[in-house]
C-alpha positions in Angstrom: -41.8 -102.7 10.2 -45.6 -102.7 10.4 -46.5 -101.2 7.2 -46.3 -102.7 3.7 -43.5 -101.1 1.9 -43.9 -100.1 -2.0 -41.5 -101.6 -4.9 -39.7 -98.2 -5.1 -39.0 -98.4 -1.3 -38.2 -101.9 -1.2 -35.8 -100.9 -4.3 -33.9 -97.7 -2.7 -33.5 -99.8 0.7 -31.8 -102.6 -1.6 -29.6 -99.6 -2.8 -28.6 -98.0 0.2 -27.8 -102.2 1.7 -25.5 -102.6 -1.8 -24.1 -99.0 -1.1 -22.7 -100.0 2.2 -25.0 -102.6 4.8 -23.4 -100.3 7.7 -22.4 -103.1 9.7 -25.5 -105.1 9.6 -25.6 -108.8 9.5 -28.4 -109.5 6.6 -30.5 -107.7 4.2 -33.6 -108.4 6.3 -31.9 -107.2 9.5 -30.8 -103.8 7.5 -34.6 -103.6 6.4 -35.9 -103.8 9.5 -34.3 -100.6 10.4 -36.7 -98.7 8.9 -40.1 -97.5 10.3 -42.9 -95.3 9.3 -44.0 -92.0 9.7 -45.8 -89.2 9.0 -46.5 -85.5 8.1 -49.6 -84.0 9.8 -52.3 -85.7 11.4 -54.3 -86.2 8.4 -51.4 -89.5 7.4 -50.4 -87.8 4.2 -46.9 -87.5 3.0 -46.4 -90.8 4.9 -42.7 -92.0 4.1 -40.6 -94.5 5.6 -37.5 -93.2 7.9 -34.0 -95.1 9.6 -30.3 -95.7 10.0 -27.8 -95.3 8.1 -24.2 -94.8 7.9 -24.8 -92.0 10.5 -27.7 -90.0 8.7 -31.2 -90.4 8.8 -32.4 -91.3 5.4 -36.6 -90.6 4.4 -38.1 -92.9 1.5 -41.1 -91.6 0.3 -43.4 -94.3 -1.5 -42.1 -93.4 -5.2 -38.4 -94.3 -3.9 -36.9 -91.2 -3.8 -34.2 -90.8 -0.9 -33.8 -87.9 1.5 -31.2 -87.5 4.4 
């Protein structure tokens, strides 16, 4: 991931990983799964996205999960 990820994100990854790591090898490797995007082409509402356990999971930068 290019992008500097917030505590919260960096926190509800950690819980997803603890949930279930979904076959990955390491924590970092499970990070790494998630990339950034955005809503609109102004870059507001950007949120982190990836993988896991079959859904599509969105962070936004105050933590809170979406599938």
């Amino acid at each position: 991931m290019n992008t500097k990820l917030t505590k919260q994100q960096r926190e509800a990854i950690k819980r997803l990983y603890d949930r279930s790591p979904d076959g990955t090898v390491s924590y970092l490797n499970f990070r790494r799964r998630f990339r950034l995007y955005s809503i609109g082409s102004s870059g507001l509402g950007d949120y982190i996205g990836g993988q896991w356990c079959g859904m599509f999971v969105g962070i936004e930068t105050d933590g809170h999960t979406h599938t």
